[in-house]
mmCIF entry with sequence, helices, sheets and N, C-alpha, C, O atoms, coordinates in Angstrom:
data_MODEL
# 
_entry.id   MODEL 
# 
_entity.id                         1 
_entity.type                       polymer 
_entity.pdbx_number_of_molecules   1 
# 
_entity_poly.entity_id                      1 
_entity_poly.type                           'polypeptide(L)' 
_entity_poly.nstd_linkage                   no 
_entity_poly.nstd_monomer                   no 
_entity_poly.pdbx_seq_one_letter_code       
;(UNK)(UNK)(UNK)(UNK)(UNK)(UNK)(UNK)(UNK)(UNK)(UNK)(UNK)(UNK)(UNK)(UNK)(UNK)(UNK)
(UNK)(UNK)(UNK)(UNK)(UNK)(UNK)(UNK)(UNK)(UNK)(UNK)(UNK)(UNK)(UNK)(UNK)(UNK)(UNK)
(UNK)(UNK)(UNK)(UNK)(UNK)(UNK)(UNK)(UNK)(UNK)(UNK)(UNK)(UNK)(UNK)(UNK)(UNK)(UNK)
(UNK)
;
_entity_poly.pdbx_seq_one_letter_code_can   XXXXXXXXXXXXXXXXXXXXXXXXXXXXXXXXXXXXXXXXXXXXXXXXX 
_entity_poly.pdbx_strand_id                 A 
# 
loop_
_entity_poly_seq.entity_id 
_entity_poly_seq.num 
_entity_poly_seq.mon_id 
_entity_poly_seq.hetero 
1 1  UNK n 
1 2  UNK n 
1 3  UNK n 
1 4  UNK n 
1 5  UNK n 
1 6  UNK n 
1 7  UNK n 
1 8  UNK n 
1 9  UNK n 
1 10 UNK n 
1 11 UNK n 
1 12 UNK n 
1 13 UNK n 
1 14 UNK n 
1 15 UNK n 
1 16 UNK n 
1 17 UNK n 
1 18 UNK n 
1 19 UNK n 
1 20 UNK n 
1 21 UNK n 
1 22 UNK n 
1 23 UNK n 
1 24 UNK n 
1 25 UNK n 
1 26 UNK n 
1 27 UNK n 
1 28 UNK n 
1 29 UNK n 
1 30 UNK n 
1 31 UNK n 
1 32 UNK n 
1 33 UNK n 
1 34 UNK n 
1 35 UNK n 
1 36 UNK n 
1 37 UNK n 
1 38 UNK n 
1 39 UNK n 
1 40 UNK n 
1 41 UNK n 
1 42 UNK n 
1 43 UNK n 
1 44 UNK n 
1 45 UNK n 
1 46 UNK n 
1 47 UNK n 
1 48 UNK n 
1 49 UNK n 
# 
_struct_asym.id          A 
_struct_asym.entity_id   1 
# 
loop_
_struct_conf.conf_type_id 
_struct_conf.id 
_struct_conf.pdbx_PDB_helix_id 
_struct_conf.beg_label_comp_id 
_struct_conf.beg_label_asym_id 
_struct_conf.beg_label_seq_id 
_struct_conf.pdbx_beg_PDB_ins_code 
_struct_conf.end_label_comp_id 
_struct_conf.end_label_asym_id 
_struct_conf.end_label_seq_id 
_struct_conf.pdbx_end_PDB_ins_code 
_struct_conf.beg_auth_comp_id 
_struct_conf.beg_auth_asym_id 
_struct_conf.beg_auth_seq_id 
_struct_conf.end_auth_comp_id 
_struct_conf.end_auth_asym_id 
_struct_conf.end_auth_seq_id 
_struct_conf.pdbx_PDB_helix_class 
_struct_conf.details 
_struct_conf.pdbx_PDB_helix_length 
HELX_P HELX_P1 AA1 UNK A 2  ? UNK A 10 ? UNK A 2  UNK A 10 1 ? 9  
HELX_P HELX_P2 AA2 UNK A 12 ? UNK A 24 ? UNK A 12 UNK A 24 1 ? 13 
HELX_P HELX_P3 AA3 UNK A 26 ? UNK A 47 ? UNK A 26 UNK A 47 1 ? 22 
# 
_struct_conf_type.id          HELX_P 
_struct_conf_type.criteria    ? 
_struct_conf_type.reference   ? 
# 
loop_
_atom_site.group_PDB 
_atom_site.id 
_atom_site.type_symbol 
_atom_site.label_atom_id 
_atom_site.label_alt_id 
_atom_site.label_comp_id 
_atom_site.label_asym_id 
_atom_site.label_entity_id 
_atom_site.label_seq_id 
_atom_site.pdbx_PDB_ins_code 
_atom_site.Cartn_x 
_atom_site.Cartn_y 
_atom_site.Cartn_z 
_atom_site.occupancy 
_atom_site.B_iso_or_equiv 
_atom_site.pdbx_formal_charge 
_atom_site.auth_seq_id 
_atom_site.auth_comp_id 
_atom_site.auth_asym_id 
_atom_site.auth_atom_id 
_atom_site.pdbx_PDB_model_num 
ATOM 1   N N  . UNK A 1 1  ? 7.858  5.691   -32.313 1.00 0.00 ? 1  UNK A N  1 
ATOM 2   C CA . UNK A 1 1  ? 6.696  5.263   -31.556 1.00 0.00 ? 1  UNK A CA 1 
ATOM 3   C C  . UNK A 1 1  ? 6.997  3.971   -30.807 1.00 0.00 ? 1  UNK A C  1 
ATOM 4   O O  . UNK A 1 1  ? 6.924  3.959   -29.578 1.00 0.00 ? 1  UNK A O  1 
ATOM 5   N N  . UNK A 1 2  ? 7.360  2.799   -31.551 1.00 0.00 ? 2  UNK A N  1 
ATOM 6   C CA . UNK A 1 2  ? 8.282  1.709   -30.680 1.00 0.00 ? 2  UNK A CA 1 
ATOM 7   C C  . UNK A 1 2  ? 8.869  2.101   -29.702 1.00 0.00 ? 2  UNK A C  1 
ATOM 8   O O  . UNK A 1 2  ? 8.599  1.921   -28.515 1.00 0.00 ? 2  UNK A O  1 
ATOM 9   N N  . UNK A 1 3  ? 9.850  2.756   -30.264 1.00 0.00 ? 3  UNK A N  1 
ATOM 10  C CA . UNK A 1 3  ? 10.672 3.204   -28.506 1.00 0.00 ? 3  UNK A CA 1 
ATOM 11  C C  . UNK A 1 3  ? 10.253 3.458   -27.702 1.00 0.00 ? 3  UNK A C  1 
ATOM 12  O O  . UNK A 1 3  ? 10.529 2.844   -26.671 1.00 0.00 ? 3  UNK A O  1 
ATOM 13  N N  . UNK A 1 4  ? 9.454  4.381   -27.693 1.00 0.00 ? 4  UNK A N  1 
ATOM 14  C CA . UNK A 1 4  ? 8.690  5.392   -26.643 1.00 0.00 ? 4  UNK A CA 1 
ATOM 15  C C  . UNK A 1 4  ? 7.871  4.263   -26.029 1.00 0.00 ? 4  UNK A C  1 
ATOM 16  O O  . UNK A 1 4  ? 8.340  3.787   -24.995 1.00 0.00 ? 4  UNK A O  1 
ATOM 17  N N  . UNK A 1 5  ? 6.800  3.783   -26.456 1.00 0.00 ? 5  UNK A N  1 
ATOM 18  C CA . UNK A 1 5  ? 6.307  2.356   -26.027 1.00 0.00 ? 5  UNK A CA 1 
ATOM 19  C C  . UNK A 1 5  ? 6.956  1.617   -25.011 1.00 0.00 ? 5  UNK A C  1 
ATOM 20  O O  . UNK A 1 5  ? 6.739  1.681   -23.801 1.00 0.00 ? 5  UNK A O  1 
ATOM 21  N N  . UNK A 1 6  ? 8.028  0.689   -25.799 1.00 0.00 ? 6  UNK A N  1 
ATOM 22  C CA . UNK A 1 6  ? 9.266  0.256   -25.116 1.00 0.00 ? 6  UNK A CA 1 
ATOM 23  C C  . UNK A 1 6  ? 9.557  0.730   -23.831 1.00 0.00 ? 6  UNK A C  1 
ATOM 24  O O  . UNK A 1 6  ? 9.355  0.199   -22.738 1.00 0.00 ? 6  UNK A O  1 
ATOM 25  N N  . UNK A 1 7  ? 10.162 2.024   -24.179 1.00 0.00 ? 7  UNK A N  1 
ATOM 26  C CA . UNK A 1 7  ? 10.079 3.044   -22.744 1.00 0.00 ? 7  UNK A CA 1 
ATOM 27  C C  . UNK A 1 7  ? 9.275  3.145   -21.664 1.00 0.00 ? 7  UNK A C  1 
ATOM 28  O O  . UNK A 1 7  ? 9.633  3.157   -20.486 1.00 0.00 ? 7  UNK A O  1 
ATOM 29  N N  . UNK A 1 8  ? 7.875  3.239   -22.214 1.00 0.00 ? 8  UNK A N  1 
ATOM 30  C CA . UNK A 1 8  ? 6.921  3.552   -21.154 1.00 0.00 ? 8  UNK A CA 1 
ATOM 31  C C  . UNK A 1 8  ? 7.139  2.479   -20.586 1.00 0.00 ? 8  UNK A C  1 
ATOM 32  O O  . UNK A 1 8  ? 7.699  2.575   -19.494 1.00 0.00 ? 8  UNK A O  1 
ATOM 33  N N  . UNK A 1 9  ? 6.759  0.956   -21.135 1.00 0.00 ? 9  UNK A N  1 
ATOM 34  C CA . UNK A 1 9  ? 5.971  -0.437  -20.680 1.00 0.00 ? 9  UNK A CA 1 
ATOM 35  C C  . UNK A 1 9  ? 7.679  -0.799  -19.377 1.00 0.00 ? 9  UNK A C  1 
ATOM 36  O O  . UNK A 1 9  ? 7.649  -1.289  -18.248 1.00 0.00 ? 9  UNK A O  1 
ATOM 37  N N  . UNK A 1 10 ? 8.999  -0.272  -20.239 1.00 0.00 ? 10 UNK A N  1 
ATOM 38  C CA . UNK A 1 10 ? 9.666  -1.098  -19.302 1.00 0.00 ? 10 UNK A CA 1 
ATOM 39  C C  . UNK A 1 10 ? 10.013 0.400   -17.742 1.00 0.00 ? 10 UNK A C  1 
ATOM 40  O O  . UNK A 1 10 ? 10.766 0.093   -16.819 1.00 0.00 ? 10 UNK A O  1 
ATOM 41  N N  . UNK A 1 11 ? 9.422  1.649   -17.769 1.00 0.00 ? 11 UNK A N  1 
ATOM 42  C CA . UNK A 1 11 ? 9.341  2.136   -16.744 1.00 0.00 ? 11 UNK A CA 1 
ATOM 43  C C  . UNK A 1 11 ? 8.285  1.962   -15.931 1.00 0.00 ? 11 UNK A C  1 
ATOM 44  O O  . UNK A 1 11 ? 8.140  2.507   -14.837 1.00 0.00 ? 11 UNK A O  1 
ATOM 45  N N  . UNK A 1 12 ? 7.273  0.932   -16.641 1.00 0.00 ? 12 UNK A N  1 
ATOM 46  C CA . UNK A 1 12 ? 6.037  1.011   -15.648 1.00 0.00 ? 12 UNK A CA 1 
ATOM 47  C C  . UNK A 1 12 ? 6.396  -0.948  -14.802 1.00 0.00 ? 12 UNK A C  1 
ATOM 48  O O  . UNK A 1 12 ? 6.018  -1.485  -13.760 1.00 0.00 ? 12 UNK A O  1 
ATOM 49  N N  . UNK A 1 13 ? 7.150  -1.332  -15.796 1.00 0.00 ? 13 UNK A N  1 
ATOM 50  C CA . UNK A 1 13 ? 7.462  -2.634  -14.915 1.00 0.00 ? 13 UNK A CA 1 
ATOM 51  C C  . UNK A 1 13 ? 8.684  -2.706  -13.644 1.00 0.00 ? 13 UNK A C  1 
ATOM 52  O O  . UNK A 1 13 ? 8.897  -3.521  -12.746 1.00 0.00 ? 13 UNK A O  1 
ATOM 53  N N  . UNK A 1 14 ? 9.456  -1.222  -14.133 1.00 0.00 ? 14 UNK A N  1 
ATOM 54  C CA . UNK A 1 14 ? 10.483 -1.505  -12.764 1.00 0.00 ? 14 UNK A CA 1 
ATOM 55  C C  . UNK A 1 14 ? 9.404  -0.906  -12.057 1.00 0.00 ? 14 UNK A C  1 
ATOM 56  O O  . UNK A 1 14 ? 8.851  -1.764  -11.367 1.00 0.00 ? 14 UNK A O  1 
ATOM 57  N N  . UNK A 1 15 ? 8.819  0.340   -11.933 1.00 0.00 ? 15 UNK A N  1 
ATOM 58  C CA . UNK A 1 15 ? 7.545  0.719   -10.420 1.00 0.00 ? 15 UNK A CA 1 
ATOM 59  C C  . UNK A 1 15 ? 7.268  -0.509  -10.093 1.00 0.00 ? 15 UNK A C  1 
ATOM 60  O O  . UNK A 1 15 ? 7.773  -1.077  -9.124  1.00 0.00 ? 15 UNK A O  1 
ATOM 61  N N  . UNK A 1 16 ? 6.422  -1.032  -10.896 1.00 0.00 ? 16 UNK A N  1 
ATOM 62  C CA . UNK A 1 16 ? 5.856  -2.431  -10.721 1.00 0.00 ? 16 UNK A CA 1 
ATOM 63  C C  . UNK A 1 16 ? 6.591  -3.027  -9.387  1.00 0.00 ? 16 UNK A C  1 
ATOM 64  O O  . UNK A 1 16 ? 6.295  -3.119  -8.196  1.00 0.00 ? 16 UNK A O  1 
ATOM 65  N N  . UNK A 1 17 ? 7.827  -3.422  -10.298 1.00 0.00 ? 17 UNK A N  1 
ATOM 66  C CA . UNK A 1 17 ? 9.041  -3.764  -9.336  1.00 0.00 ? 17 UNK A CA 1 
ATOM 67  C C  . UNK A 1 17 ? 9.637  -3.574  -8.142  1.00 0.00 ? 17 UNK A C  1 
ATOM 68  O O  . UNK A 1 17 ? 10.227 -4.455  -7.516  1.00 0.00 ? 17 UNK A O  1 
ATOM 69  N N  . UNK A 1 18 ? 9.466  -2.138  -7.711  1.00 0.00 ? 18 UNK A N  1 
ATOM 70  C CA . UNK A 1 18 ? 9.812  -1.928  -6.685  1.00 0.00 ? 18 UNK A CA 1 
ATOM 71  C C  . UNK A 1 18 ? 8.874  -1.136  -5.562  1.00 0.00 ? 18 UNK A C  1 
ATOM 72  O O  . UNK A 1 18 ? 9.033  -0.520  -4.508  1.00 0.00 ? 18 UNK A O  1 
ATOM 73  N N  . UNK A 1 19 ? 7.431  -1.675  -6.751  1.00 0.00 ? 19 UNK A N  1 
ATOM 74  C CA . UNK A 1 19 ? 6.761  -1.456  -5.046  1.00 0.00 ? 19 UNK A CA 1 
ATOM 75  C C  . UNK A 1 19 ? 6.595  -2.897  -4.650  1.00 0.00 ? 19 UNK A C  1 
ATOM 76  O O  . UNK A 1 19 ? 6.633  -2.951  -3.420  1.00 0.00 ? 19 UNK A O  1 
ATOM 77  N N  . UNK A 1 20 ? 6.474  -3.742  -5.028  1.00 0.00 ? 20 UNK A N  1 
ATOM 78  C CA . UNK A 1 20 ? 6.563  -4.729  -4.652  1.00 0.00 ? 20 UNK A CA 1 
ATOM 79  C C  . UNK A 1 20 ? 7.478  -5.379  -3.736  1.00 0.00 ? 20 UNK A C  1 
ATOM 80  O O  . UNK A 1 20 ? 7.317  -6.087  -2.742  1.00 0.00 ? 20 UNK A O  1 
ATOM 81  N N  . UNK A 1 21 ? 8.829  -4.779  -4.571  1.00 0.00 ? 21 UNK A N  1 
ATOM 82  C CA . UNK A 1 21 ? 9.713  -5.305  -3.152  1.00 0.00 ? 21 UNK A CA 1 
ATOM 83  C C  . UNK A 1 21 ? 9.695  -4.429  -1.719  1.00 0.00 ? 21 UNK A C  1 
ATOM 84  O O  . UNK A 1 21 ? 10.145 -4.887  -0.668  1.00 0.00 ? 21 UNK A O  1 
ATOM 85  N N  . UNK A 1 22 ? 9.158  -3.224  -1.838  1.00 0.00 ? 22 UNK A N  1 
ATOM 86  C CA . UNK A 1 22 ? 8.519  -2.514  -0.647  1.00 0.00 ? 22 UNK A CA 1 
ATOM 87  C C  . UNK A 1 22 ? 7.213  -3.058  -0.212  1.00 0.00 ? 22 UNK A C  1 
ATOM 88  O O  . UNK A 1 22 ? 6.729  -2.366  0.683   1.00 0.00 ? 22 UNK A O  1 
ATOM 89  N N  . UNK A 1 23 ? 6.707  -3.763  -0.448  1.00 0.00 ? 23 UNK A N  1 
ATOM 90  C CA . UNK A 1 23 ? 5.519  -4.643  0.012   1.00 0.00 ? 23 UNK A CA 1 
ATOM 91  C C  . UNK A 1 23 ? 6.349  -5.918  0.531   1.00 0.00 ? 23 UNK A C  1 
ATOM 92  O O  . UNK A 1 23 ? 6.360  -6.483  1.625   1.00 0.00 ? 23 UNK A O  1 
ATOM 93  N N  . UNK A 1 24 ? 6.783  -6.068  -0.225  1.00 0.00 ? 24 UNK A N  1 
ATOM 94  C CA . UNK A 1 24 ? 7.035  -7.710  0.648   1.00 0.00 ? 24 UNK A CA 1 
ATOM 95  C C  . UNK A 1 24 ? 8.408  -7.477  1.777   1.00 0.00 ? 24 UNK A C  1 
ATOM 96  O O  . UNK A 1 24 ? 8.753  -8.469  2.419   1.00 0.00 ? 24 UNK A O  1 
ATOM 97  N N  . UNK A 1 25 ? 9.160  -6.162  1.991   1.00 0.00 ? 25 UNK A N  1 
ATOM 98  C CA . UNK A 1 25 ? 9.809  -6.091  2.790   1.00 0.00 ? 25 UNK A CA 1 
ATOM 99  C C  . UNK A 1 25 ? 8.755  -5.056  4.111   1.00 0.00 ? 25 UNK A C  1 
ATOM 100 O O  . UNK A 1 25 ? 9.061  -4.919  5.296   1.00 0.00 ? 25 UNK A O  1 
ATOM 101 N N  . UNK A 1 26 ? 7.741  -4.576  3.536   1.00 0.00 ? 26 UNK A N  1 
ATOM 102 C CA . UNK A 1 26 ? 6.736  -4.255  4.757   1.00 0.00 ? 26 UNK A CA 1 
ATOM 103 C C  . UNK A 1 26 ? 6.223  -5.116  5.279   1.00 0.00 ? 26 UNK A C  1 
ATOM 104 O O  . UNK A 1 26 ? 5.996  -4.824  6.453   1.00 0.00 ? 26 UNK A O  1 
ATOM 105 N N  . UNK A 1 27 ? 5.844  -6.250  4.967   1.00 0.00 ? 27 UNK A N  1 
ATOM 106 C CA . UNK A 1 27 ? 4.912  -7.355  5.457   1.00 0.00 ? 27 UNK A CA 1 
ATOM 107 C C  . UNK A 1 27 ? 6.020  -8.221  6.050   1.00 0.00 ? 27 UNK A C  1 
ATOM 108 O O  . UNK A 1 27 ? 5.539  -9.069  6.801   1.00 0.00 ? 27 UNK A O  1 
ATOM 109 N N  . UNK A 1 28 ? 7.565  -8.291  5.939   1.00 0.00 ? 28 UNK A N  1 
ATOM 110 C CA . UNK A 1 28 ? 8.060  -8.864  6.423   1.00 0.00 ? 28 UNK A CA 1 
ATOM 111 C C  . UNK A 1 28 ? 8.489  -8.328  7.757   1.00 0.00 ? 28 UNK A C  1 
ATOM 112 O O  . UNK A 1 28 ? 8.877  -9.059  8.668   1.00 0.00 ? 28 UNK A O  1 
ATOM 113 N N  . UNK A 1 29 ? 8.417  -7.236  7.824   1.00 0.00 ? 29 UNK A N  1 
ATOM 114 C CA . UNK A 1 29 ? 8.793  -6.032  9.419   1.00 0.00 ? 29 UNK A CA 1 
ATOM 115 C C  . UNK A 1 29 ? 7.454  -6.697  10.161  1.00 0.00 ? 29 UNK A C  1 
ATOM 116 O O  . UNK A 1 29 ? 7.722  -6.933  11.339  1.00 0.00 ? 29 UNK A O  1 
ATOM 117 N N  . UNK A 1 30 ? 6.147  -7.050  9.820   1.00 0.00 ? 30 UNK A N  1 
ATOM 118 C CA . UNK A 1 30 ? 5.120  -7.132  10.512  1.00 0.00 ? 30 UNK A CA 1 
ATOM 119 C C  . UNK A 1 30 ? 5.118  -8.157  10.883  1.00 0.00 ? 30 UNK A C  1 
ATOM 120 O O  . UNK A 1 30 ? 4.403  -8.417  11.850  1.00 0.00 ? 30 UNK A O  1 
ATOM 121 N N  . UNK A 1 31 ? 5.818  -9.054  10.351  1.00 0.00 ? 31 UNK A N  1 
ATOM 122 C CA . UNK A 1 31 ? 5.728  -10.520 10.675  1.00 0.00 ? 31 UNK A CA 1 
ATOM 123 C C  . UNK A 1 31 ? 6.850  -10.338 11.694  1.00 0.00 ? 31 UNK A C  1 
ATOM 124 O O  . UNK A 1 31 ? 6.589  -10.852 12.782  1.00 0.00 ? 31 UNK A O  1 
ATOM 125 N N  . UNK A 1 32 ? 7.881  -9.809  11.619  1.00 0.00 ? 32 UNK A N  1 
ATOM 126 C CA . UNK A 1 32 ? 8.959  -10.038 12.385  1.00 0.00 ? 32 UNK A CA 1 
ATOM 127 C C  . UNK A 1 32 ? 8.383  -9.654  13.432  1.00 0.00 ? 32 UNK A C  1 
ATOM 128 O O  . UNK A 1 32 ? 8.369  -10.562 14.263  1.00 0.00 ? 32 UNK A O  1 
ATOM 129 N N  . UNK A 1 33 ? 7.795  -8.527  13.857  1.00 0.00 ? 33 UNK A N  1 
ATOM 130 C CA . UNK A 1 33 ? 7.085  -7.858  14.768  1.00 0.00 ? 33 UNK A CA 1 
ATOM 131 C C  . UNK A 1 33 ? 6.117  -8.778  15.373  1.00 0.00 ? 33 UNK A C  1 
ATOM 132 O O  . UNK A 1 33 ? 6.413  -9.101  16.523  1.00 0.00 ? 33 UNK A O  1 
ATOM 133 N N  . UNK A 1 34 ? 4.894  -9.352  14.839  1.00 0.00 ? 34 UNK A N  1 
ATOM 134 C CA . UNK A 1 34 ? 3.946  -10.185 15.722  1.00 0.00 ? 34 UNK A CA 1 
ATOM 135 C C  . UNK A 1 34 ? 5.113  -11.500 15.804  1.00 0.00 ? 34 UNK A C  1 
ATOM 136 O O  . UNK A 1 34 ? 4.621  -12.136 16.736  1.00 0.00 ? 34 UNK A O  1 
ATOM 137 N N  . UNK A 1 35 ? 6.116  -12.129 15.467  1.00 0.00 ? 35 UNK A N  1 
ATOM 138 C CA . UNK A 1 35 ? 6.864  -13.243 16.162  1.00 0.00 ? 35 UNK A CA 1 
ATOM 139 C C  . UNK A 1 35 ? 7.114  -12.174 17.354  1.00 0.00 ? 35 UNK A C  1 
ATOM 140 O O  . UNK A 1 35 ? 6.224  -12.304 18.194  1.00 0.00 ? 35 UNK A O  1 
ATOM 141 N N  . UNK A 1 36 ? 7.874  -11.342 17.636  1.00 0.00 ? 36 UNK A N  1 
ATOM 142 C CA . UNK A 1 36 ? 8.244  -10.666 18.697  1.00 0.00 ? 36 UNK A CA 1 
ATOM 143 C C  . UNK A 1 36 ? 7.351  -10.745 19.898  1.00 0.00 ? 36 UNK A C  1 
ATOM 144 O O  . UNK A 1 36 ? 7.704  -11.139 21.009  1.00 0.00 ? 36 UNK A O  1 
ATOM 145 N N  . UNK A 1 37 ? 6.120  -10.316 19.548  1.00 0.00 ? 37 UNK A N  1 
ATOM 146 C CA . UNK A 1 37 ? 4.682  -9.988  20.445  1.00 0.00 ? 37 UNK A CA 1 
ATOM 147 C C  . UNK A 1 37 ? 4.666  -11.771 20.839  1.00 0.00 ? 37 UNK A C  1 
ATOM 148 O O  . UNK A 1 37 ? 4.537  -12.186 21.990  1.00 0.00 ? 37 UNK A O  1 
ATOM 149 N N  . UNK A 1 38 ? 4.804  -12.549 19.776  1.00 0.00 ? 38 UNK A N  1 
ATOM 150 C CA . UNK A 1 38 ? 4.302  -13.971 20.767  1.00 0.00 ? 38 UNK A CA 1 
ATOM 151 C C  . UNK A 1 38 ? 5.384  -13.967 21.697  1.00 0.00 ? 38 UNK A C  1 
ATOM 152 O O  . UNK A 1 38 ? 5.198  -13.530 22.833  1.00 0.00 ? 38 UNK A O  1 
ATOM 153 N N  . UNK A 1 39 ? 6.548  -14.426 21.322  1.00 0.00 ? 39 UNK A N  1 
ATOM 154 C CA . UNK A 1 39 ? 7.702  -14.255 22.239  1.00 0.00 ? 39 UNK A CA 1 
ATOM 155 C C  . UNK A 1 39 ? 7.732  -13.335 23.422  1.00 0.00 ? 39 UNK A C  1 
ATOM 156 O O  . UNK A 1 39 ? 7.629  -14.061 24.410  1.00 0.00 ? 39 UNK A O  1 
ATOM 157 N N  . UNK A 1 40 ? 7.802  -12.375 23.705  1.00 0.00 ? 40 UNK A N  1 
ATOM 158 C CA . UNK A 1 40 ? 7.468  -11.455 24.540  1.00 0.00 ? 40 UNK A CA 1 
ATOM 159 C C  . UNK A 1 40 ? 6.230  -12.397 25.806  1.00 0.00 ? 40 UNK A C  1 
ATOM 160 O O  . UNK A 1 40 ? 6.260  -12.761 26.982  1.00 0.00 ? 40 UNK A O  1 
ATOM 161 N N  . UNK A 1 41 ? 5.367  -12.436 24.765  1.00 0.00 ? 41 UNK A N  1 
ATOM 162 C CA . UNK A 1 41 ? 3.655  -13.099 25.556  1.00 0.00 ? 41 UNK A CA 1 
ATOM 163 C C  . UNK A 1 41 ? 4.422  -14.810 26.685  1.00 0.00 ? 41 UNK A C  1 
ATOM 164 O O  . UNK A 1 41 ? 4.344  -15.187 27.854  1.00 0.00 ? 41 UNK A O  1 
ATOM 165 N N  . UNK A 1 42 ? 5.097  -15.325 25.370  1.00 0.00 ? 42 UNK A N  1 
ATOM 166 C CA . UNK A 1 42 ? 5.429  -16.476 26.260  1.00 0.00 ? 42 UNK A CA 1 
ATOM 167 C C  . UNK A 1 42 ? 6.268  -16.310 27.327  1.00 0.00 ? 42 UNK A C  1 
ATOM 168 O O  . UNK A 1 42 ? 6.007  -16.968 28.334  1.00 0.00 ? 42 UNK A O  1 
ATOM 169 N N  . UNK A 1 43 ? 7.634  -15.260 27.342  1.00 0.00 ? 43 UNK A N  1 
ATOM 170 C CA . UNK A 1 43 ? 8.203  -15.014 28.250  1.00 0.00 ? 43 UNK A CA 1 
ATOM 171 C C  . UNK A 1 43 ? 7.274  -15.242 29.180  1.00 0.00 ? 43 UNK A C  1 
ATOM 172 O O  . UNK A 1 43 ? 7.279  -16.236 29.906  1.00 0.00 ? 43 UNK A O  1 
ATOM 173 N N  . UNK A 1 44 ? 6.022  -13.905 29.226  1.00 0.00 ? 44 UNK A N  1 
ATOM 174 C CA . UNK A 1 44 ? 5.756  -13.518 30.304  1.00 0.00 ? 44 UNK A CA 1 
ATOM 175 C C  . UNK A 1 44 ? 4.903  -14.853 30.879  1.00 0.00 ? 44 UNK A C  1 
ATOM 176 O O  . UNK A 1 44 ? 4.460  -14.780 32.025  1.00 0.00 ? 44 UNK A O  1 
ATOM 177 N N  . UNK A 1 45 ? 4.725  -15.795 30.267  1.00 0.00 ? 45 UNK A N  1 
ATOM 178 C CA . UNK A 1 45 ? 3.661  -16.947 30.923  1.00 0.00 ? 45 UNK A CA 1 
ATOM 179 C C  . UNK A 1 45 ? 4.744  -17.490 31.233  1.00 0.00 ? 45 UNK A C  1 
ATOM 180 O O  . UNK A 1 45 ? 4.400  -18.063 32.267  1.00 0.00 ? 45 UNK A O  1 
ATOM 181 N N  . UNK A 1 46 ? 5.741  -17.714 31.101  1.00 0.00 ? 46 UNK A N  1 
ATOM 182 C CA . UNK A 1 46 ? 6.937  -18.664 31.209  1.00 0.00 ? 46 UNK A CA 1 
ATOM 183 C C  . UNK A 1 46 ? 7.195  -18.157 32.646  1.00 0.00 ? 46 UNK A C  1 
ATOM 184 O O  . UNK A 1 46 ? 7.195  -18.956 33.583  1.00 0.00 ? 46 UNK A O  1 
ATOM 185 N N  . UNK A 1 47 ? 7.461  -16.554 32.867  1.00 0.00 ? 47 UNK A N  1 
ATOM 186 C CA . UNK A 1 47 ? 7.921  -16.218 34.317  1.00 0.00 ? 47 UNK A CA 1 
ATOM 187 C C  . UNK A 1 47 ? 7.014  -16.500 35.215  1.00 0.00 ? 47 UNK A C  1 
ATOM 188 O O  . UNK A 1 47 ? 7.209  -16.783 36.397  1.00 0.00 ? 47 UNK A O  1 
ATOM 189 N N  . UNK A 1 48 ? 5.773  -16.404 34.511  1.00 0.00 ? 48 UNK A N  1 
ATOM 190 C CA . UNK A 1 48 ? 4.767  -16.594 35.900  1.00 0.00 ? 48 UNK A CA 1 
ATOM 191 C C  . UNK A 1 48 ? 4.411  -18.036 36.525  1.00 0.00 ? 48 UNK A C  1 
ATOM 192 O O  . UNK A 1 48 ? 3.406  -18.271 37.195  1.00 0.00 ? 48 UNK A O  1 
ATOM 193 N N  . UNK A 1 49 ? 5.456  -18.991 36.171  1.00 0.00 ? 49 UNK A N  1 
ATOM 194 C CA . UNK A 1 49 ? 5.267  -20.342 36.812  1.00 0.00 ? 49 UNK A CA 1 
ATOM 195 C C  . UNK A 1 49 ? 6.053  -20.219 37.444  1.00 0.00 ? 49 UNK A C  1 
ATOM 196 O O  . UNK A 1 49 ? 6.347  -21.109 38.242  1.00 0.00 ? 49 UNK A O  1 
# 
């Protein structure tokens, strides 16, 4: 019964684990993405002087 326990608690902490690092590497694509969109935005105010 220990084991199995054991088992469950440490397969539910790697999920845990790796949705998380799929969360924080999704939110990091989005961020990279809106820096892009400002950049892009300033270009274009930048050309129009």
């Amino acid at each position: 019964m220990t084991k199995r326990l054991l088992a469950m608690l440490m397969a539910m902490g790697l999920a845990a684990g790796l949705a998380g690092c799929n969360t924080l590497a999704g939110a990091g694509k989005d961020i990279q993405q809106g820096g892009e969109a400002v950049e892009d935005a300033a270009r274009d105010v930048q050309s129009s002087y």
